[in-house]
N, C-alpha and C positions, 0 to 999 in steps of 0.2 A: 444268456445270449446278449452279447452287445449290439446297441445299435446299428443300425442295416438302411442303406439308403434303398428305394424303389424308383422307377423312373414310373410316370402314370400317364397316359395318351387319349385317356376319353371321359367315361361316366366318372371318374375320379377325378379329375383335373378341378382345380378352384372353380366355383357355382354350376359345378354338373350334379346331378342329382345322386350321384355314389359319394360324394366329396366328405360327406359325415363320417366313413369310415376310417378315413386319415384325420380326425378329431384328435387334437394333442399332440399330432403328426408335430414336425418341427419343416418348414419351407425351406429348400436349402437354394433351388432358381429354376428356371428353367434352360432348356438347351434344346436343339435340333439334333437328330442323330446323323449319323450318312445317310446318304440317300441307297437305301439298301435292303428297306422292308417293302412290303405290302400291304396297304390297309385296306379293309375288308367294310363295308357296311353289312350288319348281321341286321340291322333292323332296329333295336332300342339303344344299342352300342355298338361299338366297332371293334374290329380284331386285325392282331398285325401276323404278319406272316414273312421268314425270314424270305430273302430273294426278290429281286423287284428294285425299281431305282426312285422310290417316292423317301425322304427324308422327313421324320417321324417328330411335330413337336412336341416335348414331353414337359412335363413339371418333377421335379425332384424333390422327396421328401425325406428325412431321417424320421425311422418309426424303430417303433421297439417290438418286444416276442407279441404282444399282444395285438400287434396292428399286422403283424407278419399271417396270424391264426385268421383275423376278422379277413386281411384280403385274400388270403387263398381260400376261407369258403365261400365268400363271394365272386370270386373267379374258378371254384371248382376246381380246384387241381387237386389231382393234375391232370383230372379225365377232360374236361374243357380248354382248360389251360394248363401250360407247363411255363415253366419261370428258368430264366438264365440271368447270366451278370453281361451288363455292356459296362463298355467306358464312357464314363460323365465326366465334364470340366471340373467334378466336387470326387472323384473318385467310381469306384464300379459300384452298379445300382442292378435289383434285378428289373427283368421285364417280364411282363407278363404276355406268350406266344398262343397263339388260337393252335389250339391239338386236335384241329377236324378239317375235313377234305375243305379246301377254297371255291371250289364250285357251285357254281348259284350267285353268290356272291357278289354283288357290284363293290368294284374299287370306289377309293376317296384318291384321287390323284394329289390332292393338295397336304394330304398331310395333317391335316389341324382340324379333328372329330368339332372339335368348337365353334368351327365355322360351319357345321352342316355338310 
């Protein structure tokens, strides 16, 4: 498998406390998405959820098959999470999507898990 960009929006992002798992990762920048997801405070991270007009800041990494394996068992997919391809200004990146009902849930209106 060749190289695969990810798009990351929370516990992954540079000095979040997941950020070891993109270790050897390659930085490729960040970007904002459309304003077209949902993000979700779950409590120790956050979750996106397509629909919704909050626009998503992400960081963008090129990993390889091994960083592909570490973050889908750390996101549980695809029973927790399920992964799709968006469009990055570096090309298409997957995302990782919350796979559980939104209810209970308080939004992050702003977008950016970084800022709290």
């Amino acid at each position: 498998m060749k190289a695969q960009l990810v798009a990351v929006y929370g516990t992954l992002k540079h000095g979040c406390c997941n950020h070891s798992v993109l270790q050897d990762a390659t930085f490729v920048g960040g970007f904002v998405t459309p304003p077209s997801y949902s993000m979700l405070n779950i409590g120790e991270y956050p979750a996106l959820i397509t629909g919704g007009s909050t626009a998503i800041r992400c960081e963008v990494y090129r990993v390889k098959k091994q960083h592909m394996v570490n973050l889908d068992a750390l996101e549980d997919y695809p029973h927790l999470y399920t992964r799709r391809h968006i469009e990055t200004p570096f090309g298409q990146a997957w995302l990782y999507l919350w796979n559980q009902s939104p209810q209970g849930y308080p939004l992050i209106n702003h977008g950016n898990w970084s800022e709290g």
